[in-house]
Each structure stands twice: as C-alpha cells, then as structure tokens.
C-alpha positions as CSV (number, residue, x, y, z in Angstrom):
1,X,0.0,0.0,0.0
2,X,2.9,2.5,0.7
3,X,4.5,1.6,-2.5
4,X,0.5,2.5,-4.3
5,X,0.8,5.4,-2.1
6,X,4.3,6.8,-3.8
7,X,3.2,6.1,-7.1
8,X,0.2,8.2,-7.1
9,X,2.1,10.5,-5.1
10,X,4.4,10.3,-8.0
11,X,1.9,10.9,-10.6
12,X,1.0,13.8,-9.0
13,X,4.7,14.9,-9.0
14,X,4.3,14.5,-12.2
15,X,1.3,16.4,-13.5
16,X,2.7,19.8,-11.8
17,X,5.7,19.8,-13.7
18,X,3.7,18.9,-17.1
19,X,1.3,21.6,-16.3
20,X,4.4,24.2,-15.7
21,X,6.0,23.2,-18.9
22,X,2.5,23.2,-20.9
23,X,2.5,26.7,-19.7
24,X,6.1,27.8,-20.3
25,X,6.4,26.2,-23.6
26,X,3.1,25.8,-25.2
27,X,4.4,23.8,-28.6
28,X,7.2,21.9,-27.3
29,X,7.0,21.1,-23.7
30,X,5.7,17.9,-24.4
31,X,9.1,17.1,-26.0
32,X,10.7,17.8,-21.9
33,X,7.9,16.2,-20.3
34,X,8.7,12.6,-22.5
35,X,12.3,13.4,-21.9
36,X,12.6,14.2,-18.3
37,X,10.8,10.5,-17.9
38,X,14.6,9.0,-18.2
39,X,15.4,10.3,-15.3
40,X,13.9,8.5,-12.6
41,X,14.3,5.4,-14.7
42,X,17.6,5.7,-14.1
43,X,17.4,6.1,-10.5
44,X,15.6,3.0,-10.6
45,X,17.7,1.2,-12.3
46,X,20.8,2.0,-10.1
47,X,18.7,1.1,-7.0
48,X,17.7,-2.2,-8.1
49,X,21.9,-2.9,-8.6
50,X,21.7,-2.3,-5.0
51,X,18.8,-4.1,-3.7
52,X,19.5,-7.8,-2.2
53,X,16.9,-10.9,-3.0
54,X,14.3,-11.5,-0.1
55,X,15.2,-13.6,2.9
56,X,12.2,-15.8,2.2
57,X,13.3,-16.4,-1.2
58,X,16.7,-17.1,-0.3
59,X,15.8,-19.7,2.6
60,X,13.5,-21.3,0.0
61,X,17.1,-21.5,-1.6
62,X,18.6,-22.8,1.1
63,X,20.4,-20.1,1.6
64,X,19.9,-19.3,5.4
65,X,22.8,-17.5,6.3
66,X,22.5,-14.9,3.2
67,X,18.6,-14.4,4.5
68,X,19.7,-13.3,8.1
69,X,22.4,-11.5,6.7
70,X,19.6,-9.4,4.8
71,X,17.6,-9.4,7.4
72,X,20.1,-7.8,9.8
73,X,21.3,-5.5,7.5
74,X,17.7,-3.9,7.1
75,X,16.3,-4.7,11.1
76,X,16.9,-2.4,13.8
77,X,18.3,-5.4,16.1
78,X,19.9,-8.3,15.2
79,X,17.3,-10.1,17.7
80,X,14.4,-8.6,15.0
81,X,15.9,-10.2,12.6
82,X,16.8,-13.4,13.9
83,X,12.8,-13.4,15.3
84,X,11.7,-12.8,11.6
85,X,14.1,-15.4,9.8
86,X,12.1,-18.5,12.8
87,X,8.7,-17.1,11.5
88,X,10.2,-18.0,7.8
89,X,11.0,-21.1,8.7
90,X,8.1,-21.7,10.1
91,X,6.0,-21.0,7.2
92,X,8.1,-23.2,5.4
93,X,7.7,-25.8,8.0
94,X,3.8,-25.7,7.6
95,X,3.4,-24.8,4.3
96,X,5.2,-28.5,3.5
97,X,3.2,-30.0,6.3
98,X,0.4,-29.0,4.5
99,X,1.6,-29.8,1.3
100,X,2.5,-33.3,2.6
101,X,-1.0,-33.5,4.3
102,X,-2.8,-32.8,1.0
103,X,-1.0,-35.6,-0.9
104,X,-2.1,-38.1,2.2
105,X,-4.3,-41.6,1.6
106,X,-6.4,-40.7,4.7
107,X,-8.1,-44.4,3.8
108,X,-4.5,-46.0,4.5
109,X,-3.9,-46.1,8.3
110,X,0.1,-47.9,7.8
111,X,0.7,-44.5,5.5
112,X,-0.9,-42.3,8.5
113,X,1.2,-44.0,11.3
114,X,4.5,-43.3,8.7
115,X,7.0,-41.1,10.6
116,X,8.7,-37.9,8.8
117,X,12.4,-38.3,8.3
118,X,13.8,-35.3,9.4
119,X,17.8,-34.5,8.9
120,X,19.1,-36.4,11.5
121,X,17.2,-40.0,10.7
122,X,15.3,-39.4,13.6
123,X,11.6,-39.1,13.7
124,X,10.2,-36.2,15.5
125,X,8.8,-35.9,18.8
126,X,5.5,-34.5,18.4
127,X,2.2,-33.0,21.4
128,X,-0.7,-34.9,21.1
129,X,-2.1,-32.0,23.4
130,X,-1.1,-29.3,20.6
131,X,-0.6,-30.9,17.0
132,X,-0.1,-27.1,16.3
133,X,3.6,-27.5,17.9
134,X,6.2,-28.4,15.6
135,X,8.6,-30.8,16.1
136,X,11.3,-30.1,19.1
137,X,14.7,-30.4,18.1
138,X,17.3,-32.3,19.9
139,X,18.9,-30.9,22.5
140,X,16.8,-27.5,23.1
141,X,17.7,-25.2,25.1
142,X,16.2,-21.7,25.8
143,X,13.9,-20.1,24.0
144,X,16.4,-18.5,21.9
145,X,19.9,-19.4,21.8
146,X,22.8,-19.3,19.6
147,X,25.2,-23.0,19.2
148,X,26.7,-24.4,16.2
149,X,25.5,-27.4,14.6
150,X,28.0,-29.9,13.1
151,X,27.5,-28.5,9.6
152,X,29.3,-25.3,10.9
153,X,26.3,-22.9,10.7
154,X,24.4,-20.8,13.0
155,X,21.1,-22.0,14.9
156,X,18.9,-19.8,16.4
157,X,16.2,-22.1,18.7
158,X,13.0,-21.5,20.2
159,X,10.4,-23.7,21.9
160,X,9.0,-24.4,18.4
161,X,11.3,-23.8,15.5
162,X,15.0,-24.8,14.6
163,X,16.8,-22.8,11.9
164,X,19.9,-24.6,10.7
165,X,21.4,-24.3,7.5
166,X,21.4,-28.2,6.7
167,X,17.6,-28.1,7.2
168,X,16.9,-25.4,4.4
169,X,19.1,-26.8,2.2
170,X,17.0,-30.2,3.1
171,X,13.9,-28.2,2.3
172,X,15.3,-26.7,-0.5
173,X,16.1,-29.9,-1.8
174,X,12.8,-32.0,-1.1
175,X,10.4,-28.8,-1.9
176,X,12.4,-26.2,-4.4
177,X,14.8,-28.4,-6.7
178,X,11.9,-30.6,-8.3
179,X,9.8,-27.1,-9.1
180,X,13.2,-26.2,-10.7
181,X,13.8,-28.6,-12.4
182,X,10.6,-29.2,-14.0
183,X,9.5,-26.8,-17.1
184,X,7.5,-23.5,-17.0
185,X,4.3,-25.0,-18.1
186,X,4.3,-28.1,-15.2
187,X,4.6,-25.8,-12.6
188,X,1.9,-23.7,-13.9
189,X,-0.5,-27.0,-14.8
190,X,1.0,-28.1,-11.5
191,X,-0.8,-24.8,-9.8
192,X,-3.8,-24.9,-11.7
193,X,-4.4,-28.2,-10.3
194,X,-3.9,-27.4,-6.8
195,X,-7.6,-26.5,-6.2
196,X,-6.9,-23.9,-2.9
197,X,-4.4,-22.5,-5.4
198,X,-6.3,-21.9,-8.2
199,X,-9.2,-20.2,-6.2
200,X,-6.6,-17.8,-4.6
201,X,-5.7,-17.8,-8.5
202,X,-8.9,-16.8,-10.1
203,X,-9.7,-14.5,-6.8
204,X,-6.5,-12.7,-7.5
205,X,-6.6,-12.1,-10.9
206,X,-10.0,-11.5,-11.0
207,X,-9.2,-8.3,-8.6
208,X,-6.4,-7.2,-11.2
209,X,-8.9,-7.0,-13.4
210,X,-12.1,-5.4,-11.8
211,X,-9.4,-2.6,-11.0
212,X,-8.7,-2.1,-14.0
213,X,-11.7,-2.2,-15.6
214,X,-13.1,0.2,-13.8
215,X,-11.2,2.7,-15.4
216,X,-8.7,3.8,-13.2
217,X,-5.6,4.2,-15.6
218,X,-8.1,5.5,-18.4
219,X,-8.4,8.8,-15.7
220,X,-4.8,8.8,-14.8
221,X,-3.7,8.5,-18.7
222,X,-6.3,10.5,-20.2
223,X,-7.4,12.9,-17.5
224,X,-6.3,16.4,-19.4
225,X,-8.5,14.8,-22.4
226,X,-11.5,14.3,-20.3
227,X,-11.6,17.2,-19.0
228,X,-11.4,18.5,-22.2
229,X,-14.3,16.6,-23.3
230,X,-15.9,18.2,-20.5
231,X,-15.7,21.5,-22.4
232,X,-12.4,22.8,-20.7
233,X,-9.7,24.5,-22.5
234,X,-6.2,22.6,-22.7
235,X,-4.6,24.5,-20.4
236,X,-6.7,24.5,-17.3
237,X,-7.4,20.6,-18.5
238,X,-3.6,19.8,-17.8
239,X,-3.4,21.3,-14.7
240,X,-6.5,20.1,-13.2
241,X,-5.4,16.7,-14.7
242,X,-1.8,17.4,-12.1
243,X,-4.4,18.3,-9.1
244,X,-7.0,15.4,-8.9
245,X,-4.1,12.9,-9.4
246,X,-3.6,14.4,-6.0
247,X,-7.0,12.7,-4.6
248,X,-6.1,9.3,-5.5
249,X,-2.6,9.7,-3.5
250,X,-4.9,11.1,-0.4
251,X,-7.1,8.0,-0.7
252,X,-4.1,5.6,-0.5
253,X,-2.9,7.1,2.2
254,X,-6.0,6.8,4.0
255,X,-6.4,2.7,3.5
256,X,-2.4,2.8,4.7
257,X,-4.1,4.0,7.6
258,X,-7.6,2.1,7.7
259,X,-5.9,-1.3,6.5
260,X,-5.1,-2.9,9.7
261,X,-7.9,-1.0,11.8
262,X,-11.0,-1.8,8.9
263,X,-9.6,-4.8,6.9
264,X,-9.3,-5.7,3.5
265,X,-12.9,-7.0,2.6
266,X,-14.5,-3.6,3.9
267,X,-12.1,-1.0,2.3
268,X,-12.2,-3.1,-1.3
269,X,-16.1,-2.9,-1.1
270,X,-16.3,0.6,0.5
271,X,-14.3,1.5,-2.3
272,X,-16.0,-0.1,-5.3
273,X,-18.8,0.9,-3.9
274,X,-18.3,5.1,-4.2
275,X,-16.5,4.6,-7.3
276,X,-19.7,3.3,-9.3
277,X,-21.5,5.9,-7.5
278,X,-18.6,8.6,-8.7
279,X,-18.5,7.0,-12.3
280,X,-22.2,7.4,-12.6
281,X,-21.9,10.8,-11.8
282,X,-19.1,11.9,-13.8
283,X,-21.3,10.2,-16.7
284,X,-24.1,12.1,-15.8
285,X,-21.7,14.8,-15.7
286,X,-20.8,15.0,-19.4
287,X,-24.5,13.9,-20.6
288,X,-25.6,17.3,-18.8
289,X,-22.9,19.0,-20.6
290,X,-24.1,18.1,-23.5
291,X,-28.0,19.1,-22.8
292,X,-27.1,21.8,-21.8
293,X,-24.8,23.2,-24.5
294,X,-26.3,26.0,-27.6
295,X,-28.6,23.6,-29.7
296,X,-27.9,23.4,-33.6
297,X,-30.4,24.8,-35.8
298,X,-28.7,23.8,-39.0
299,X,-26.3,21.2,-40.0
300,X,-23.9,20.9,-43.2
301,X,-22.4,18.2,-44.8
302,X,-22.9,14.7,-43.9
303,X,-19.8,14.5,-41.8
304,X,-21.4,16.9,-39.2
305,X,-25.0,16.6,-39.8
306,X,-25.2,12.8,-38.3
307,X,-23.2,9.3,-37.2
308,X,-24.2,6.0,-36.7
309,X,-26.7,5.7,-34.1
310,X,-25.2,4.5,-30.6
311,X,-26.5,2.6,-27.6
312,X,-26.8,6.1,-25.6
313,X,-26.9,8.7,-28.3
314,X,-29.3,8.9,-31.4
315,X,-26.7,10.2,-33.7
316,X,-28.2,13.6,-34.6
317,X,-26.0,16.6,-34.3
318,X,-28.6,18.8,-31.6
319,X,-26.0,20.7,-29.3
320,X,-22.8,22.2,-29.5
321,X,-21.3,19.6,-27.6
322,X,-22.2,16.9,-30.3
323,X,-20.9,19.5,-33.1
324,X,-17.2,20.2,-31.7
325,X,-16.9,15.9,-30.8
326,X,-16.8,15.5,-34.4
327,X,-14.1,15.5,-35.8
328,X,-13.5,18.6,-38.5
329,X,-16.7,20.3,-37.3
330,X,-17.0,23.5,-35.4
331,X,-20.0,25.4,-33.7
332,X,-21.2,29.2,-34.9
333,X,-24.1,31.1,-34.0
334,X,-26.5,27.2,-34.3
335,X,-24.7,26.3,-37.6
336,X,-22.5,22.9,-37.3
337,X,-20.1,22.9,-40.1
338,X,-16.8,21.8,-41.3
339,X,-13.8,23.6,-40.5
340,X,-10.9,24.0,-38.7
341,X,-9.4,26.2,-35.6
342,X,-9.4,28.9,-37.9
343,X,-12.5,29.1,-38.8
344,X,-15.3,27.6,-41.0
345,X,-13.7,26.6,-44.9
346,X,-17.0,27.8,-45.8
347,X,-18.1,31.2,-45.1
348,X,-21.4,30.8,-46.2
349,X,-21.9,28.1,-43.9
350,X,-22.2,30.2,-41.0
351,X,-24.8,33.3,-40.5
352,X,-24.0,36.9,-41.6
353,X,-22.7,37.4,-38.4
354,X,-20.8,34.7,-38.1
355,X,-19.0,35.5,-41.3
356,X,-18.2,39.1,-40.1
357,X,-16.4,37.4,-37.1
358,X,-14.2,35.2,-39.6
359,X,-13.6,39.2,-41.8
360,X,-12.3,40.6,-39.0
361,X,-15.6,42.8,-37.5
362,X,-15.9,41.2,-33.7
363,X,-18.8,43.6,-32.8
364,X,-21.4,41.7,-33.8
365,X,-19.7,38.7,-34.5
366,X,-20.0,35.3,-32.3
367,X,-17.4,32.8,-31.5
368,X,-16.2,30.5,-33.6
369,X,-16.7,27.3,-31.5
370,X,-13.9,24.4,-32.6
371,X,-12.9,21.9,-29.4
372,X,-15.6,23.8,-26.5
373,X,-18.4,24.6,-25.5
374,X,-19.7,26.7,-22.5
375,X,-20.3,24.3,-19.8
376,X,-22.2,25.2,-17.2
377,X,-21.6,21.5,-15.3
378,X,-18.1,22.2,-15.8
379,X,-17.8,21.9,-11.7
380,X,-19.6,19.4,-11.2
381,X,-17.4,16.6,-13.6
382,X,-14.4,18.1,-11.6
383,X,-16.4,16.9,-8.6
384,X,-16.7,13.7,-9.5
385,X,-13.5,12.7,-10.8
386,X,-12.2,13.9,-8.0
387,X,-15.0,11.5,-5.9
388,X,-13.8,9.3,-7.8
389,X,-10.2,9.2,-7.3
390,X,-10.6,9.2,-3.9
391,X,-12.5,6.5,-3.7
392,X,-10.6,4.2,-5.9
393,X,-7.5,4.9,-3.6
394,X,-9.5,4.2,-0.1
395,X,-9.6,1.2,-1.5
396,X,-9.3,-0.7,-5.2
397,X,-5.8,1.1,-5.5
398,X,-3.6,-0.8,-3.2
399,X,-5.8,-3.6,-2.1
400,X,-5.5,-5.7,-4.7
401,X,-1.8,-5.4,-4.5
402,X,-2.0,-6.3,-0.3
403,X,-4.6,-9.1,-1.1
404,X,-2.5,-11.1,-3.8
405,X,0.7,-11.0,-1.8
406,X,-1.5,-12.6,1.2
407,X,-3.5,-15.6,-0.3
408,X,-1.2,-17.6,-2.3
409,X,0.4,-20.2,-1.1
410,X,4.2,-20.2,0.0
411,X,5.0,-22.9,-3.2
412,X,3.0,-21.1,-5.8
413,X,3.3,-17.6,-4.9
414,X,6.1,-16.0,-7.4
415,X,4.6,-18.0,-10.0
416,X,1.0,-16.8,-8.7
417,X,2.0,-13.2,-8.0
418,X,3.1,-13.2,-12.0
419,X,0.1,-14.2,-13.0
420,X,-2.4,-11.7,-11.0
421,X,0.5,-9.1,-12.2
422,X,0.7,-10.2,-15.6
423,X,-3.0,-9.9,-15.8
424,X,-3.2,-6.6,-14.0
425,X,-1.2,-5.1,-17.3
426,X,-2.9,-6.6,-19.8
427,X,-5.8,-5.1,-18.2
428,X,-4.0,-1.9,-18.2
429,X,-3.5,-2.5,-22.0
430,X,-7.0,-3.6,-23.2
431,X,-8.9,-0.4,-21.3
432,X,-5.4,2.2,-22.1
433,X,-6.2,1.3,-25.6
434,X,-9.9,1.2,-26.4
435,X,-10.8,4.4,-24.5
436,X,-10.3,7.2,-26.7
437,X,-12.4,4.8,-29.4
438,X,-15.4,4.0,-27.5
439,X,-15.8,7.4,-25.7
440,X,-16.3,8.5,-29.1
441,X,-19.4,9.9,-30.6
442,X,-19.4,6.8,-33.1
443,X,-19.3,4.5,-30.3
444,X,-20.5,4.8,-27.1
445,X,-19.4,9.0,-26.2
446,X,-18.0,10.0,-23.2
447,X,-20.6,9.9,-20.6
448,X,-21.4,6.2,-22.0
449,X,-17.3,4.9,-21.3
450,X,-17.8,6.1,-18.1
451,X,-21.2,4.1,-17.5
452,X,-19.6,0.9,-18.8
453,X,-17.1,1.1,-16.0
454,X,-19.9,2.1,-13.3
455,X,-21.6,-1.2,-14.8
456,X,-18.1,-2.9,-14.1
457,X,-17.9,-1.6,-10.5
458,X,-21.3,-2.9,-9.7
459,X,-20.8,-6.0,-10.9
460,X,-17.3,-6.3,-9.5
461,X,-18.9,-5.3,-6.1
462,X,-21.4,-8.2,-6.5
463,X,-18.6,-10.8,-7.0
464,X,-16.6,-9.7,-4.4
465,X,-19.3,-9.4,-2.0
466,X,-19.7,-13.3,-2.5
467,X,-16.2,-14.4,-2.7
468,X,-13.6,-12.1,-1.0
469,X,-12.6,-13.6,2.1
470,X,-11.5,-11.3,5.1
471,X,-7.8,-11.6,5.7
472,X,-6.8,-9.1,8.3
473,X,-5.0,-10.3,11.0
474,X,-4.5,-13.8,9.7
475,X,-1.6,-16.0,9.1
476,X,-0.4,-17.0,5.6
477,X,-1.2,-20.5,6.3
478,X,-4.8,-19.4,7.4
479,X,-5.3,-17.7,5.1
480,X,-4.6,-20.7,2.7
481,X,-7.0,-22.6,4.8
482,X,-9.5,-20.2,3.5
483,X,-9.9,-21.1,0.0
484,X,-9.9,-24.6,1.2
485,X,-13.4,-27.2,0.2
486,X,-14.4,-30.9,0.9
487,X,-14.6,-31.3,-2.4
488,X,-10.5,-31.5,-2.6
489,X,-10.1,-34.9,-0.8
490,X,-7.8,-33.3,1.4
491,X,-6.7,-35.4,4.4
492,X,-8.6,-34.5,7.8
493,X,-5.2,-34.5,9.4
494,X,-4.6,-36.3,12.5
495,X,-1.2,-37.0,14.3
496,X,-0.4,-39.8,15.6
497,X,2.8,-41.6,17.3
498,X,4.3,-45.1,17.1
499,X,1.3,-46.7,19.8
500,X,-1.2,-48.9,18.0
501,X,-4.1,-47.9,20.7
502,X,-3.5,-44.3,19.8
503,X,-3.5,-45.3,15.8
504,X,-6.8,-47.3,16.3
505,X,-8.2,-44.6,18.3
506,X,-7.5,-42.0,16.5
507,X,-8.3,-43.9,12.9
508,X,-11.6,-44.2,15.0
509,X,-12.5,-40.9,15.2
510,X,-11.9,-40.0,11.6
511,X,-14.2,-42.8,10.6
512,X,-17.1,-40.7,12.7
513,X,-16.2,-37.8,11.6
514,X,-16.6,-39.0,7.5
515,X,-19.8,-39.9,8.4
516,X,-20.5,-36.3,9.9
517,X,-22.5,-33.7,7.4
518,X,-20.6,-31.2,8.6
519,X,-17.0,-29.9,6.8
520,X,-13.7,-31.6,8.1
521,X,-10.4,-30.0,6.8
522,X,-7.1,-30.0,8.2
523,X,-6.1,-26.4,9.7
524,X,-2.6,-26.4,10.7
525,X,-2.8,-30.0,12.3
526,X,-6.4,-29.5,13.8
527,X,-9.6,-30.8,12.8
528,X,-12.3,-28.5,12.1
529,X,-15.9,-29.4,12.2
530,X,-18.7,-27.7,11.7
531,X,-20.9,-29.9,13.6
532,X,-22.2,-28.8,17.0
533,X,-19.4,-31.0,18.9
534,X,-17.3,-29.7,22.1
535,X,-14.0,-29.9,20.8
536,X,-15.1,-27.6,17.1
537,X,-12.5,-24.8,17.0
538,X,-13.9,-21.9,15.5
C-alpha cells in the first residue's frame, strides 16, 4: 500500500511539472515532459543494482545465512531479525506440512502411522495436546539461543522452531529443486491443479482486473483529455489533470491508515462501492454537458449533420457539444459545419454574423466554437472525478496489490504473484487502448465509457461481495486454509505416534467424523468441524 501510495504521489509529481511546462512552452514542452521520464528510470535502475533478494526467497534456496544477513542489515536489532528469519521457517515448515498433508491416503492407516524423516534419521517428537507445535529439536535449550550445529552454521532455537542451515538446504532440496527442475508450463499446470491454489488464482486475478476495468488508468492517462471533453480548455485541463491525481494519493494514504484498523474486505467494497457511484456521476456529468450546451439549428455536410446511431446517443448533431466531438466540425451562431481552428472553410456556412467574425468585425460577431463549448456542469465533472479518485484509492488502489501477496500459497506464490501481475497489465493495456475509441461519438461518447465502468464496478462489487474472504490479522497459512473445500479430498489430518491404541483410536474418530454432514479440513494439524461437537475450534 505504501509503494501505491508513492506512485500516485508520483503521478501527481508529475502532472505539476507537465502543467508548468505546458505553460512555459506551449508547442514543445511535451518534447521535456517525455524526456525528463529517463530520469527517474535511471534512479531506478541504479537502486535495483543495490537491492539484495528476499530472505524468504533465499531460505526457500537454502540459503539461510545470506537471509539473516539481509535481514540484519535492514532490522533495527539483530534479535528482529533473527525473530523474523524462525517465523520464515516456520511457514516453510507448515506450508510442507500442509503440502504433505494434501498428498495423504487418509483411507490408509500404515501410510498415516509413517513417521517424517527429518535431517538427523530421527523421527520427530510430536504434542498430542497441541498438534499445532512443531517438532522439538534435539537438544533444546532456551527459548532462543545461539550454538553451532556440526554442519558449521548458526542456529537460532526457540520452543518451536530450529533454523539450521542443513535443514533449508533439506527443504530446498525435497520442496524447491523438483519445481526447478521441471519446465515452466508443469509448474503452472501443476498450480492450476492445486484447487486452494487456483481459487486464490482466479480470486487474485479477478481483482487485477475489476481494477482495472473500472477505469482507473483511463483517468490517470487520459485525464487532461476528459476534461477537455468536459468542455475545458487545454490548459486548465492539464493542470486540473496534475491536481486530482492528488486525490487518488490522499485515498491511499488513508487505506495505509484504515488497512489494519477496517480490513481488507470492507475498504475493497467501500471503495467499489463510491467509485460506481462517482462513475455514474461523472457520466451524468458529461451527458448534462451536453444538454445543456447551444442547440444546432442547421447542420452541413454529412460529416457533421449525423453518425451512426449508438447505444446512448441517437446520432443527430442537436448541441454544440455533439458538433465540436466530431471531428472537423466547429460550432457558430446554431450552424454545425466543417472547418478548422481557424474558422469555417465555408463562409457561407455560418450566418451573416458569423462571417463578419471570420472578416475581422468582432462587434457583432459570435465565437467560432472548434474543441468547447460553455459548460455550465463544468464543476460538477471536476467533482466527481475527484470522488472518484478518492474513492478508488480508499480502497481498489492498493488492495488488490495487499490481497495477492497474502492468499497464495508459499510454493506457488512467485509463480502466482506473476500471474495476478501479468494480468493486471494486460488489463492496463485492453482499457489504455480502447478508450479514446469507445468514448467517441461513433461509439458509445464520453458519458457512456464512463457508465460501462460504473456497470463494471457494480458488478465487480457483486462478485466480491460473495467471494472475497476477510484476511486481516491472519496468518499466511490461514489464510490458505481459506480457499480450502471438501470437495479437494484433502486429508482430515490427525497425528499420531508409534502406539497402536493411539492409531486405532485416532483412525476411530476420523471414521465418525466422514460420516458427519458437517466440513472436516485440516487447519494447521487440527480438525475442524462444523458440527455442533465440544471440541469444534472456531
């Protein structure tokens, strides 16, 4: 959310110094503006030379040393970082459980009563009392203490985790290499068909792509144009382009703030909610600006007389506003006719008047109307685009980016994270491209683009509604638990030790609980039921 935050910040930035060039240097300050884009590029670029892979990433790696070394080079205390690197292990250390758990017969009671080879060739000492606890390692001794193991690295132990070296390369070995190893497309197919996956998949992407679909970078890109479809003149439309850039940075700053105080859930459909509310007024917006425009009395030539009818405009030239949106026609004194910014080609298109206006005599003569009209609703589109952006930032602007980096799984999450990114640009693309075509009189006009991406708001807010889950405060492997069904056969996990009473027992229980109506899934070594029994952990 704080990086959303300095880009919109940055966009901002961005829109004051286009304005002051548009102002300085009328004709060429576009020429700087492109120009001066290198710049931070290159700052970029230099930082990236500088910037050290994650810790995660490199104890997936095996690479545990390197990953506190990080770790203590950005951490205030080495003790942070040495606290951080266990809770990396740890996730490690479940998400294979759970991985392992998935893959289990829970029909084959030898397979359940198998023990997990661990480094040493010793099996690992597990609580019945808390099958949340991980495996003790030998020879603990306080909660967190520096020794040496016989592989000559550091080990930092606690009551529940062991950090060696040897074990993430052991990890690395038994959960990265094979992923490696294998090609692009199995991994992907390999996602796919992990069904909590491929929910957190679909879930993700389809976020990407409600927020981009409803418009967001069509503002941002195309803001100076939209307000000069809103009848304002190219000037005060780049500079009021550089201002309400400045909402959306307000609005990501205010979901850094509400984020971990409202959750996820509520700010997404908060947010989705006042931007098809703002998008059906800045449609309404432009359709008043064009009611309310001069009407036409006469049209001439075919190119500015009509156009194709449209779902939301008849394709009559009536206002002003329709006359200057076609290209090569201007407005003068209720006459739509062909010209240029000079003036009608035809003199005698245009009233007496009119014509004395183009000979030089402005006493009687109206305005030559080429790109505006007078809009009196001029206001009220700056109002709402401004709504707007603030309401996309509360919410759709860094969310989606907070959500996808929480739900996927540890093993599928770069892979994942490329996908719900990949798909976040193509969005980018489709709506970047098509906008200036279907806000178009031949297509759907201005106030119409903007109702199409109200109607995708809405229906995004109906989806999400259903199917976004509330992740605040959870841990990753809750949260993977989340997109979790029946339906996937996984195992309703049960430890159990080397005693065959405890093995029949326990197989015991799992036999009632198949026969149960209620849901039995496997949540970090628990059972969860949603019968009415005692021992149902909510």
């Amino acid at each position: 959310t704080v990086n959303t935050f300095l880009v919109t910040f940055g966009q901002f930035s961005a829109g004051m110094v286009d304005g002051l060039f548009d102002q300085a240097l009328p004709h060429t300050g576009w020429r700087y503006m492109l120009g001066l884009g290198a710049v931070p590029a290159l700052v970029m670029l230099w930082g990236f030379g500088r910037l050290p892979e994650s810790p995660r990433w490199l104890a997936l790696q095996g690479q545990a040393e390197l990953a506190q070394q990080v770790l203590q080079r950005y951490r205030i205390t080495d003790e942070q970082a040495q606290e951080e690197l266990r809770d990396i292990r740890h996730s490690m250390n479940q998400s294979a459980a759970n991985e392992e758990s998935a893959n289990h017969d829970p029909n084959n009671k030898n397979d359940n009563q198998k023990d997990t080879e661990m480094g040493n060739g010793k099996s690992p000492e597990v609580d019945h009392a808390d099958p949340l606890r991980s495996p003790s390692p030998p020879n603990n001794t306080n909660n967190t203490t520096a020794s040496t193991t016989p592989h000559g690295s550091s080990t930092f132990l606690d009551d529940s985790v062991s950090i060696t070296t040897q074990d993430d390369e052991d990890y690395h070995h038994t959960h990265v290499d094979n992923d490696d190893d294998s090609s692009f497309w199995a991994r992907f197919l390999s996602m796919l068909a992990h069904p909590p996956t491929r929910r957190a998949l679909f879930l993700g992407c389809g976020l990407m792509m409600v927020q981009q679909f409803s418009g967001i970078n069509t503002v941002m890109y195309y803001a100076a144009s939209i307000y000069q479809m809103s009848q304002f003149d190219e000037e005060t439309a780049v500079w009021l382009s550089g201002f309400t850039a400045l909402a959306l940075a307000l609005g990501v700053a205010c979901s850094i703030y509400l984020v971990d105080r409202t959750g996820r859930r509520k700010l997404v459909l908060l947010s989705l909610a006042a931007v098809t509310v703002s998008l059906l007024g800045l449609g309404f917006s432009f359709y008043l600006a064009r009611i309310w425009s001069a009407p036409v009395v006469k049209a001439f030539g075919t190119e500015c007389q009509a156009q194709p009818t449209t779902l939301v405009w008849s394709g009559v030239t009536e206002y002003c506003y329709d006359c200057t949106q076609l290209p090569g026609c201007g407005f003068c004194n209720g006459h739509c006719t062909a010209g240029d910014e000079k003036g009608p080609f035809d003199l005698n298109m245009c009233p007496p008047s009119s014509t004395a206006s183009v000979l030089g005599d402005t006493s009687t003569a109206p305005e030559w109307i080429y790109d505006t009209c007078a809009n009196p609703a001029g206001s009220l589109s700056v109002f709402f685009m401004v709504a707007y952006l603030f309401a996309f930032g509360i919410g759709m602007g860094g969310m989606p980016w907070t959500i996808t980096s929480e739900i996927y799984p540890l093993r599928y999450r770069s892979l994942a994270v490329g996908c719900s990114t990949a798909t976040n640009w193509i969005g980018n693309l489709v709506v970047a491209a098509t906008f200036l075509s279907i806000s178009s009189p031949q297509v759907l006009t201005a106030y119409g683009a903007f109702w199409l991406y109200a109607g995708v708001a809405l229906a995004g807010f109906a989806w999400l509604y259903t199917s976004l889950p509330e992740t605040k405060g959870l841990t990753l492997e809750e949260i993977e638990q989340l997109f979790t069904r029946e339906s996937d056969r996984y195992d309703r996990v049960a430890f159990f030790d080397n005693d065959d009473d405890s093995s029949s027992s326990s197989g015991d229980d799992q036999d009632e609980s198949d026969g149960r109506d209620g849901l039995s899934m496997p949540r970090f070594g628990r059972r969860y039921d949603d019968g009415d029994d005692n021992d149902t952990e909510a």
